[in-house]
C-alpha positions in Angstrom: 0.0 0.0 0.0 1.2 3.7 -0.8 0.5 6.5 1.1 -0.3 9.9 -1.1 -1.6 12.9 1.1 -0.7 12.1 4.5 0.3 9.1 6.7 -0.5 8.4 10.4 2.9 7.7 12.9 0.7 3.8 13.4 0.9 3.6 9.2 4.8 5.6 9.1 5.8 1.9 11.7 4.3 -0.4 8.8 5.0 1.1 5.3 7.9 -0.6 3.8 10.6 1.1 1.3 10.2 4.6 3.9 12.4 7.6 2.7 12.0 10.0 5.5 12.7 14.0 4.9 12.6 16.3 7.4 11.5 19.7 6.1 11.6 21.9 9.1 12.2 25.9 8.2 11.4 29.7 9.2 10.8 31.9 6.5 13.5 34.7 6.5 16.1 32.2 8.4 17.7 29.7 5.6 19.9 27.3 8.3 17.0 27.2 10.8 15.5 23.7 9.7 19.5 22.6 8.9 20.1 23.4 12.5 17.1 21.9 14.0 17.5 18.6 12.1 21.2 18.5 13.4 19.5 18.8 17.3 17.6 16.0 16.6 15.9 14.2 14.2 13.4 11.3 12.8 15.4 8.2 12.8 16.5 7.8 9.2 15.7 11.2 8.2 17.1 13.1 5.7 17.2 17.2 5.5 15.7 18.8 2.6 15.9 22.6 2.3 12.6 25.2 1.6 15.3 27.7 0.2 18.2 25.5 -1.4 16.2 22.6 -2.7 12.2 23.6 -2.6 12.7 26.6 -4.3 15.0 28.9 -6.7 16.4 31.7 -6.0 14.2 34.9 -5.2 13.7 36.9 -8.1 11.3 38.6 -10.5 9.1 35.0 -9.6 8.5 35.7 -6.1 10.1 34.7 -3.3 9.8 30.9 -3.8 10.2 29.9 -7.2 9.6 26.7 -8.1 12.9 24.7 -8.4 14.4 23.7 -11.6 12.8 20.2 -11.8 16.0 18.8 -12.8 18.0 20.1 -10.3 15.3 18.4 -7.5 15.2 15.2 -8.9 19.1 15.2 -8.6 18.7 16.0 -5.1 16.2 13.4 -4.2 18.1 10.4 -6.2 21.4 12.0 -3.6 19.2 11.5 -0.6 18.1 7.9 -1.9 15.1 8.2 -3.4 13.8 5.9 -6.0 11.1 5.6 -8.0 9.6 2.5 -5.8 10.1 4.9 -2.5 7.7 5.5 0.0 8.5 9.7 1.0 7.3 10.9 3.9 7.7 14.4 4.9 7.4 16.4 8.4 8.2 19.2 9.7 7.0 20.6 13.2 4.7 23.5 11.9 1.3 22.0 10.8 2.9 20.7 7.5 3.2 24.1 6.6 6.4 23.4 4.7 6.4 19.7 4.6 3.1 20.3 2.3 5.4 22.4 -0.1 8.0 19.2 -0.1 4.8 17.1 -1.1 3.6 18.9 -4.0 7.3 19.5 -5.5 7.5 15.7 -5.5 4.3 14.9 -6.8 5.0 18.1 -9.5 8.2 15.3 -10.1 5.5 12.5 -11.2 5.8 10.8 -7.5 2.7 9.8 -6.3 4.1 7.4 -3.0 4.5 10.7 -1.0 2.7 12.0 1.9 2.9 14.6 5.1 3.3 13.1 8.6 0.1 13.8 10.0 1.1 15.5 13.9 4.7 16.1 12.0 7.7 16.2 14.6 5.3 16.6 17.6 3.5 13.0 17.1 6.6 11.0 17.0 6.9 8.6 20.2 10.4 7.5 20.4 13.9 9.2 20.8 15.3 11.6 18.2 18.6 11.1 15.9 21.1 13.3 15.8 23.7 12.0 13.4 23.8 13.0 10.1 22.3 10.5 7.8 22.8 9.2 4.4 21.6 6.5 2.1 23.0 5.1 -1.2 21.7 7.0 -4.2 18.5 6.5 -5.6 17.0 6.0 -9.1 14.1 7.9 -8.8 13.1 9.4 -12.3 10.7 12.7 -13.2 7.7 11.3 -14.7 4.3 13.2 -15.6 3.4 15.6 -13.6 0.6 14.6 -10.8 -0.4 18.6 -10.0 -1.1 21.7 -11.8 0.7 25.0 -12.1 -0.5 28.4 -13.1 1.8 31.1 -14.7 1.4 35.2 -13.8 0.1 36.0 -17.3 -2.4 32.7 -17.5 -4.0 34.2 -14.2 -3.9 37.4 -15.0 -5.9 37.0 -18.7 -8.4 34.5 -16.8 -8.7 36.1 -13.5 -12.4 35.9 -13.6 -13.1 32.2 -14.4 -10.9 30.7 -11.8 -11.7 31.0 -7.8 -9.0 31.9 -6.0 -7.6 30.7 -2.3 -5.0 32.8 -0.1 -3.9 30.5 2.7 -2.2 33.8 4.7 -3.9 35.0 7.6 -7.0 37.3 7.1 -4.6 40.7 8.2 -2.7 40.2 5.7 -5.6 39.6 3.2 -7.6 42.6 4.2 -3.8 44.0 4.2 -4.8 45.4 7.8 -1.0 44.1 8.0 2.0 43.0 5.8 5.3 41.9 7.8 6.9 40.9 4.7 6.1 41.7 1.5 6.2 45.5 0.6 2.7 45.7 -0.7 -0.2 44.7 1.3 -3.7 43.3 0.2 -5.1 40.4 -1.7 -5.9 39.8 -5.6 -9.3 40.7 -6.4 -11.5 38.1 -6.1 -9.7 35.8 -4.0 -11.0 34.1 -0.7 -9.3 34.2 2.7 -9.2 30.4 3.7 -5.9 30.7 6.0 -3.9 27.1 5.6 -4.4 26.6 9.6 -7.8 26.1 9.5 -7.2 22.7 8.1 -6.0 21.8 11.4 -8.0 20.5 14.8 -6.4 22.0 17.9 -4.4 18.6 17.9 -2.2 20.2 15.2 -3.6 17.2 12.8 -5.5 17.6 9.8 -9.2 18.0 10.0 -11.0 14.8 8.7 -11.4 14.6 5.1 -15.7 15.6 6.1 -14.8 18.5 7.7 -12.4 19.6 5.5 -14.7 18.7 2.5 -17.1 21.0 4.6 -14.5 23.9 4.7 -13.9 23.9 1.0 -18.0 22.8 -0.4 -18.3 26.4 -1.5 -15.8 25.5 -3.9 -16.9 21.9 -4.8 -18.1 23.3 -8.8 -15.0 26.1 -9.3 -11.7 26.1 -11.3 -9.6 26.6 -8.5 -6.1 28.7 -7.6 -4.3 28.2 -4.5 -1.9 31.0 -3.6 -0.2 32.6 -0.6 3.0 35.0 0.3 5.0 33.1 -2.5 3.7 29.8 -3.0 4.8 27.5 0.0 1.7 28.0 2.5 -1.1 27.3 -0.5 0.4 23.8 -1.1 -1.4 23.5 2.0 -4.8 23.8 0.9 -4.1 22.2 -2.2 -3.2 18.8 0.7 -5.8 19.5 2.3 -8.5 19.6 -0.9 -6.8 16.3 -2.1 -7.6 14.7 1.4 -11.3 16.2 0.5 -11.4 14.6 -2.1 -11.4 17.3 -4.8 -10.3 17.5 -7.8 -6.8 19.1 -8.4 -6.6 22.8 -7.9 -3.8 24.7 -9.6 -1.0 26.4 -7.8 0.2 29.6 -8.3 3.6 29.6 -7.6 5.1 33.4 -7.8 1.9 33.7 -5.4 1.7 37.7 -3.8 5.3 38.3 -3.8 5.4 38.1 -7.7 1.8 39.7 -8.2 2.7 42.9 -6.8 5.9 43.5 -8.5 4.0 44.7 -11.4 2.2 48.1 -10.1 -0.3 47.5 -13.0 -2.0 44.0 -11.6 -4.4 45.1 -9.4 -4.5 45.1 -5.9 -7.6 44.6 -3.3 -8.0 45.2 0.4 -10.6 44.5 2.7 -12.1 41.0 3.3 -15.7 41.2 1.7 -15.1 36.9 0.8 -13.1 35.6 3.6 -13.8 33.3 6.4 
């Protein structure tokens, strides 16, 4: 059996062929998840990077580019991933970042991947701190399993798609902005904040209730976008445990919207949550 949207610590004890990647980070701090993973660790775990292998450089794309897809599947096949793998991927905020590690993969053609549902905080036994390494992998890029949306495609169909912003309903309304230089939302969107998939036991809701969360939606062509892409792969995990279809993402996200003055820019919350 593969896992493909997220795995319980009971099923992570039981899989077979596991490839572990720990994909703790802090936006604005490149070596935090590095250093946590050195502190301690998944046993088995390898570290995998938001900013060095999740994303490319910052640039006229926003502050998370996608990665070159060549350059990732190099990285996985160096932290012994194959194409018969079972990935699992944590990190200890919500699967706020392991989500992003989840879609890149399945972006790759990998379906056998899935978020730790709990992340770090579920795990019942004693941490690793040694380094670890496997033998390379064979893993391959196949056909992409997700769907991608470019600046100009939105912008000439902005009003046939729906689209979700997974930040916080400040910075929707753009009440505030901590760090992008523009504040607000693209017209149209809806505030549906990525944490609100989660019960207060940091898990993800039940595929009902988040079904329930998202049934407004159940008949739209939906965009899933955030600060600069990494936050909306949450929703986009959280609709595929719902059971809907695909959504696209939209990668360069806010950070790449406003760096053209002449997209336009909305503020208040008329749609959100």
């Amino acid at each position: 059996m593969s896992y493909t949207n997220l795995i319980t610590l009971a099923e992570l004890k039981t899989a077979n062929n596991v490839k572990i990647l720990d994909c703790r980070a802090a936006l604005g701090d490149r070596e935090h998840g590095q250093r946590l993973y050195a502190e301690g660790h998944l046993p088995g775990a390898v570290y995998l990077s938001l900013d060095d292998d999740l994303a490319a450089p910052p640039g006229a794309g926003g502050r998370h580019p996608l990665p070159n897809a060549e350059a990732l599947a190099g990285r996985l096949r160096q932290l012994g991933i194959s194409n018969d793998s079972q990935v699992v991927v944590y990190d200890d905020a919500g699967g706020a970042f392991a989500a992003r590690a989840w879609w890149c993969i399945r972006w790759l053609g990998h379906a056998a991947v899935a978020v730790l549902d709990g992340g770090l905080a579920v795990w019942d036994g004693e941490l690793e701190t040694a380094t670890q390494s496997n033998p390379p992998g064979d893993f391959t890029i196949a056909a992409a399993l997700t769907r991608s949306i470019e600046v100009d495609q939105l912008c000439a169909g902005l009003n046939t798609f729906h689209l979700i912003d997974a930040r916080s309903q400040p910075r929707f309304a753009g009440v505030e902005e901590p760090i992008d230089p523009v504040a607000g939302h693209i017209p149209g969107a809806s505030c549906l904040p990525f944490q609100g998939n989660l019960g207060t036991d940091g898990r993800f809701l039940s595929a009902a209730r988040l079904k329930a969360r998202f049934s407004q939606f159940e008949d739209a062509d939906l965009v899933c976008y955030c600060g600069s892409g990494v936050t909306a792969a949450h929703n986009i995990l959280a609709l595929n445990v719902a059971g809907f279809p695909e959504p696209a993402l939209y990668p360069g996200s806010w950070s790449e919207w406003i760096r053209d003055p002449a997209r336009p820019v909305a503020v208040g919350d008329p749609e959100g949550e």
